[in-house]
N, C-alpha and C positions, 0 to 999 in steps of 0.2 A: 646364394652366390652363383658366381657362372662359375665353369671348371677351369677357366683360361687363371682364375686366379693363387690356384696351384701351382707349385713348381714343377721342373721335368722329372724331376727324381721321384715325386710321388705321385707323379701321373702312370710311371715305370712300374711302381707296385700295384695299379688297380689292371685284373685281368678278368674279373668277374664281374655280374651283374650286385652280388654279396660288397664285391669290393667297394663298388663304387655309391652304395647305397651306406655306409660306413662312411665314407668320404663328405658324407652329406651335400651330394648333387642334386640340382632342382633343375627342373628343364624349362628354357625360354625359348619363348618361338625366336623364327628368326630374325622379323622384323621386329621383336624386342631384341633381341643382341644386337643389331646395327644401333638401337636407340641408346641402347643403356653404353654401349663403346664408345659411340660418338658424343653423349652426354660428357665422358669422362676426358676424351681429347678437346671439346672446347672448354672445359674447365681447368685443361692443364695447358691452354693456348697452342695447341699443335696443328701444322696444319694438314689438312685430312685430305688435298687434294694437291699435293706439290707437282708442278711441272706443267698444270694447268695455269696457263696466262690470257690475261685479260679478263678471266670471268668472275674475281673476286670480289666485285660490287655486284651482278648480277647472278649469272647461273649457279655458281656456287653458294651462295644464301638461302636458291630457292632449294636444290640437289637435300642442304642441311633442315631444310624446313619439313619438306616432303619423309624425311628419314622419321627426323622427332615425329611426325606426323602418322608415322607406320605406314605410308601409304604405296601402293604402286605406281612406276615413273617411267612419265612416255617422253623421253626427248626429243623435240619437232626442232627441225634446222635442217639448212642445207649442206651439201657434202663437206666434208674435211672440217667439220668445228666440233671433234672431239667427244662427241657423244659416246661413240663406244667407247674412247679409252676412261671415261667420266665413268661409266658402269662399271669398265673389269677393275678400277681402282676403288670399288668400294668394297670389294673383298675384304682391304685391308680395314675396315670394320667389322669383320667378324671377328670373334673368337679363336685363337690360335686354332686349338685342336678342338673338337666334340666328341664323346663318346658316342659310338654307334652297337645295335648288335651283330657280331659278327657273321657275315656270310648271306648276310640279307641282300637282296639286290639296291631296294631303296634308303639304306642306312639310317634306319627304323631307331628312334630314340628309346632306349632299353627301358623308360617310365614310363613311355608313350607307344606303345607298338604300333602302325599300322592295317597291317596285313594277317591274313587268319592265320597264314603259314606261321609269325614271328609267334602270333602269339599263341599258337598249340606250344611252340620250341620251348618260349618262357614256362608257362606251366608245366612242361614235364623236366625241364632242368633246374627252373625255379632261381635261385640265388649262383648256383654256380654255370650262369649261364653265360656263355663266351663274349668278350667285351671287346670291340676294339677304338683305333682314333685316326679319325678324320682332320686332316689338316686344310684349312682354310681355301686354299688354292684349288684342293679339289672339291671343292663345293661351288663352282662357278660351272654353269653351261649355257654358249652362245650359239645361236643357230637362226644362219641367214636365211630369211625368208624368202624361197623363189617360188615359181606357179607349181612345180612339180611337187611341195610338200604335201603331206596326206596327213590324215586325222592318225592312221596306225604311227606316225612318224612320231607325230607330237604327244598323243595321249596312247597308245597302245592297240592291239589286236590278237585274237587270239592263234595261237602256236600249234598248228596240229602238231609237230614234230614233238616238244614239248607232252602232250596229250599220251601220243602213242607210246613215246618212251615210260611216263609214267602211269600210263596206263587209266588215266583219267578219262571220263567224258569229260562234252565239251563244258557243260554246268557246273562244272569244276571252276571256279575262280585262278585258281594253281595253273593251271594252261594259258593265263592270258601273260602275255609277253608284252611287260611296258615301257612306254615312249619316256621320249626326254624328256618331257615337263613330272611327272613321277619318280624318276630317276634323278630330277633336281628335289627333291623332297629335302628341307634343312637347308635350302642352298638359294644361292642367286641365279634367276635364269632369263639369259636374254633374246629378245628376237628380234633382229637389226631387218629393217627396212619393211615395218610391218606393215603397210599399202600393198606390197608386192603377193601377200599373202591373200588368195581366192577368199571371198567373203564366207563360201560353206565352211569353209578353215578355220575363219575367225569367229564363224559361230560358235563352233568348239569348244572355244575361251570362253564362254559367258559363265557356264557355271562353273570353272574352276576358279576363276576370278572371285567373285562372289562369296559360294560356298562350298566350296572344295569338294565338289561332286564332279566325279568323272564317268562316260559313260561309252563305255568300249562293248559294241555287238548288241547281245541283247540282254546283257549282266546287269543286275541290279549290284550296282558297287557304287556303295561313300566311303571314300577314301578322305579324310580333312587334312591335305594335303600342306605342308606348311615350306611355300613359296615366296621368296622375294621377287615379284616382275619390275624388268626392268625393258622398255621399247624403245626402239629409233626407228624415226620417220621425217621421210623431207613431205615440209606442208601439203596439203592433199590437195590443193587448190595450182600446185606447183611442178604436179607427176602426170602423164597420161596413162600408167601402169598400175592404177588402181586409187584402194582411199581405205582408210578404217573406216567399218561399217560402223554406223551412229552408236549401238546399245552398246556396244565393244567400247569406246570409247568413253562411253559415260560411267564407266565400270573401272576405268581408269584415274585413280582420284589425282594425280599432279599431272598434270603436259606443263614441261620446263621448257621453253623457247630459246635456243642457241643462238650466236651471232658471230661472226668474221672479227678479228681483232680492228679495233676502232682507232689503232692508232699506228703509226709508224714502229714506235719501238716496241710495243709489244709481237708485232710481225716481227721483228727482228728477236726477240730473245724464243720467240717458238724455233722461227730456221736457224737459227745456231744451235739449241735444244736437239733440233731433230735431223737435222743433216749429217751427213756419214762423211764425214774429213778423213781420209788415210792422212797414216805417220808421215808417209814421204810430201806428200801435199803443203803439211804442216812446214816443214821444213822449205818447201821450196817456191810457193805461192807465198805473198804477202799481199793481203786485203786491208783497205783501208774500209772506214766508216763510211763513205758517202757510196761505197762501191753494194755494199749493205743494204744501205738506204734505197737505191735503186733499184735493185730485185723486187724488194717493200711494194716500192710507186709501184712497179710494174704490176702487181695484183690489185690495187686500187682503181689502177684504171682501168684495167680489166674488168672491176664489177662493174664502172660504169661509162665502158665502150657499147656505143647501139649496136655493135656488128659482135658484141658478146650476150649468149642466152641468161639473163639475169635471173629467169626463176630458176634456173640451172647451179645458179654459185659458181663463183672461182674460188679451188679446195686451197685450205695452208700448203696443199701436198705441191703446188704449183711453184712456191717462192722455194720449196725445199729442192726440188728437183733441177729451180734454176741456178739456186747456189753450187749444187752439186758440179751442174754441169760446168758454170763459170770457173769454178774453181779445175776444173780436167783442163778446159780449154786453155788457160794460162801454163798449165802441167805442159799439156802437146808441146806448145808452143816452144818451152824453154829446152825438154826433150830434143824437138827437132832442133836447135841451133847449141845444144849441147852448154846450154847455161846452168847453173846450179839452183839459181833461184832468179824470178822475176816479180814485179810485180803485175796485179792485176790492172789490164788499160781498158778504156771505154768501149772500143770495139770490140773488146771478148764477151759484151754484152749479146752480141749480135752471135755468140754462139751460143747462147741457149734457146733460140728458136725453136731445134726440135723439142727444147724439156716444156715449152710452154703450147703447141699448139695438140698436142694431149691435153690438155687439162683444162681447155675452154671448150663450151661448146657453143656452135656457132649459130647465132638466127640465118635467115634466107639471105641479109645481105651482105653478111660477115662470108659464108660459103661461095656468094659472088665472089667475092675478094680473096679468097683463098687463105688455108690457115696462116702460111707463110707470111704473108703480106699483113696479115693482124696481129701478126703478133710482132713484125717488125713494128710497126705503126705503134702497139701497145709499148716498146722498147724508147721508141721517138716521143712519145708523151710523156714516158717516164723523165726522159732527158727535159725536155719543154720543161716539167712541172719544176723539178728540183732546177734549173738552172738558175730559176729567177730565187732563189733561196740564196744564189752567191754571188750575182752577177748582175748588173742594173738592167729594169726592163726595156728589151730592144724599142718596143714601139716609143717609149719618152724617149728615147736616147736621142730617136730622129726628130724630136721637137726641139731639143736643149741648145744651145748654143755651141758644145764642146761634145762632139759624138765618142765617146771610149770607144767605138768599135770602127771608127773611119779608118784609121793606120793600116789594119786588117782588111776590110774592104777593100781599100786601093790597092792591095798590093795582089790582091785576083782579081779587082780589076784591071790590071792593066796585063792580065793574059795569062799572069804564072797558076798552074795548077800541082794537088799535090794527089799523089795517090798516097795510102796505108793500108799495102797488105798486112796480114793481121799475124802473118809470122813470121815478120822480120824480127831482126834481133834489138835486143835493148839500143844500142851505139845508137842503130841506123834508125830508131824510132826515134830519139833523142835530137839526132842532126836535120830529121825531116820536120819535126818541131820549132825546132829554133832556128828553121832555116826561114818560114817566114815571117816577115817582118812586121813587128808590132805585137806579137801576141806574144813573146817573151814578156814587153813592158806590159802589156794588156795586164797579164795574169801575174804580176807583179805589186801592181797599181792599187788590183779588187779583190782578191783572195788571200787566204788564211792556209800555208804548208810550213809543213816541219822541214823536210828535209827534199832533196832533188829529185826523188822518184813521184813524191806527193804535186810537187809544181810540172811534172813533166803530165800524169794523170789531169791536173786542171787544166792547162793548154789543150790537150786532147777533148777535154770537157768542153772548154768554151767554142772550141771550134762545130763541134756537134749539134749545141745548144747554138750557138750563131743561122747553121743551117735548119734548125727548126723551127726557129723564126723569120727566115726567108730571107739573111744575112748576104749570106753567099751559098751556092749552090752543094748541093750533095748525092753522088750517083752509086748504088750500090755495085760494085765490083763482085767475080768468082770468088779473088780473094782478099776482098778486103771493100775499101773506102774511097771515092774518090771526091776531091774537096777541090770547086773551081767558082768563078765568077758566074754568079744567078743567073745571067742573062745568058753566057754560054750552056750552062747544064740543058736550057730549056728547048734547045739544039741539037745538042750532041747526045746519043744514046748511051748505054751501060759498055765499059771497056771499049770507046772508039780511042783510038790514035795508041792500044796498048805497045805494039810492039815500038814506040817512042821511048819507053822506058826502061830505063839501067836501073836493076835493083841491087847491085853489087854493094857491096860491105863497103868498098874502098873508095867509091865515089866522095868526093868532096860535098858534092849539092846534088842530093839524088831525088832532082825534080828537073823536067824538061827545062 
């Protein structure tokens, strides 16, 4: 039996090595305890990897396969698909607590000793030898791979200090001072982005891997070290910052391949999952679904924009950060005009600029362009792609006999332009809306809202999406948007004729 199937109370009375041999404990490695746990949660239908989305046709089958399998797991993907968090959650497959002996560095299983040190201890205390418990949590050790790591780091080197205090030569075993992979002994240990790790490094690995031989200085030590390996690496074919060296890898018996959520709403239940909403936000932002949807597109096109680095990835960390920040930029907004709550509008999209041009990286002709400018342009795609999801497509429109977007058209045609700075207040966003003509009935006609803030959001939408189809024109402003007839836009520069404009609350028609 494993000891996890004890209760707390009489795990409380074992304090010996006596005790716990009484208890009738039997030691499994630990890649049997991940096996024999996980045996037990797929037979009681639990799921063993909650909060991961998307992967439950794919990575997660294999994650479960590789486990029943006892095997070591290297997960290849690129950034932001969850690798690490996929590793530090399989903790919760081990065994609550394990007995360990007490005062050991490597928490030496009391039937199983290690080291010469434990086991002189055993033999001279015998059964009342000091017992303690290991909780699951600290049995996990992760450690990012960079150029600077060393073999002492990983597997150990010896301690003069160590030496002199105890008065040992160096031929002493007891003077060698061990690394983290010995130190994970009973545990899970992982090394994130292991290309980045010098190949003398990863030579290293070979014989721990294998057969738990390690070999620090010039010590003859077998250690049979009892390691769960767990890797993350982006494709080798995908980094200029190195690769797993071949033997290393063939040593490795699963490489699980990661992937970007393949679909819309599963982007969207990761960034809601992961994004940091404050209480006040809650209360004073209202987001609807399409405004969701949007951030989504935005990452989609991003992986397949040419002026974005595709063996690179765009991370989930991208669509989190831009919700984040949508959601402050609406916050500002209602702050500065001293509103209580607002809702979110299409051009708060255009404040998360800065959360997105972090988070792509750029080929040589995206860097011409500037991150600004691509990640607007990835913002403009988003709108193009979803608008034909609510709205009929421009280019048949101009075939049809009856244009939905002519009413609209003529009315900057015939010269009226509109600005939207982006922190006006609700009223005057509302009256600049409905001040021109047609796109009240437009988005009356072809869209689906509940209530007035949902149809003020569409009009704003179809305007946007009009100008991304080359409708009518669209000029970026300091602060805000400026929405005019195509043929002037292609004229007039950003913010010409501004001081034409009253942006006063009380203006009746606050457009030239």
């Amino acid at each position: 039996m494993t000891y996890s199937l004890l209760t707390s109370s009489e795990r409380l009375g074992i304090h010996t090595l006596g005790d716990l041999k009484k208890a009738g404990y039997h030691s499994f490695s630990v890649k049997e305890e991940l096996r024999n746990n996980l045996i037990n949660r797929l037979k009681n239908k639990e799921k063993n990897f909650p909060g991961i989305w998307g992967y439950e046709e794919t990575v997660i089958p294999d994650v479960e396969r590789a486990i029943l399998s006892m095997h070591n797991i290297n997960f290849l993907g690129l950034r932001g698909q969850a690798k690490t968090r996929i590793a530090r959650m399989m903790v919760n497959l081990l065994d609550e607590y394990i007995p360990f002996v007490a005062g050991t560095d490597l928490h030496e299983d009391p039937l199983a000793p290690l080291t010469r040190s434990t086991r002189e201890l055993i033999e001279e205390k015998g059964d009342h030898t000091p017992i303690g418990w290991l909780h699951r949590e600290e049995r996990y050790t992760e450690k990012l791979a960079t150029p600077d790591v060393s073999v002492a780091d990983l597997i150990g080197d010896v301690d003069p200090i160590k030496a002199a205090t105890l008065k040992l030569p160096y031929s002493d075993e007891r003077v060698i001072h061990f690394g983290l992979i010995p130190r994970s002994h009973r545990g899970i240990f992982v090394i994130n982005e292991l290309p980045d790790l010098q190949a003398r490094i990863q030579v290293a690995l070979f014989n721990i891997l294998q057969e738990g031989d390690i070999q620090i200085r010039g010590f003859k030590l077998r250690l049979p070290l009892d390691i769960q390996f767990v890797f993350t690496a982006n494709p080798e074919d995908y980094t200029n910052r190195g690769s797993i060296v071949t033997p290393l890898k063939d040593r490795i018996e699963s490489q699980i391949v990661t992937h970007y959520p393949k679909t819309i709403e599963v982007g969207k239940k990761i960034t809601e999952q992961e994004a940091i909403v404050k209480k006040e936000q809650k209360g004073m932002v209202h987001v609807n679904e399409l405004t969701k949807v949007l951030i989504e597109q935005i990452a989609f096109e991003a992986r397949d924009s040419e002026y974005v680095d595709s063996k690179s990835g765009v991370s989930a960390r991208l669509t989190i950060s831009a919700y984040e920040s949508l959601l402050s930029t609406a916050e500002r907004r209602a702050l500065i005009n001293d509103e209580s709550e607002t809702q979110v509008r299409i051009s708060d999209l255009y404040g998360v600029v800065a959360a997105i041009c972090g988070k792509v990286e750029l080929v040589y002709e995206g860097e011409v362009e500037g991150p600004v400018i691509v990640a607007q342009n990835l913002i403009g795609k988003a709108l193009r792609t979803q608008f034909l999801h609510f709205f009929p497509d421009p280019e048949k429109s101009k075939k049809s006999r009856i244009n939905p977007y002519a009413k609209v058209i003529e009315w900057f045609g015939a010269g009226n332009t509109m600005e939207m700075p982006g922190d006006m207040t609700d009223r005057e966003y509302s009256a600049r809306l409905k001040t021109i003509d047609g796109l009240d009935d437009f988005v009356d006609m072809l869209s689906a809202y509940s209530n007035e803030a949902e149809k003020l959001f569409m009009m704003e939408f179809a305007l946007h999406g009009m100008a991304e189809f080359s409708l009518i024109g669209k000029q970026s402003l300091d602060q805000g948007m400026k929405f005019q007839d195509l043929v002037s836009s292609m004229f007039s520069g950003p913010g010409e004729d501004d001081e034409d404009y009253d942006f006063d609350d009380d203006d009746e028609k606050p457009f030239r």
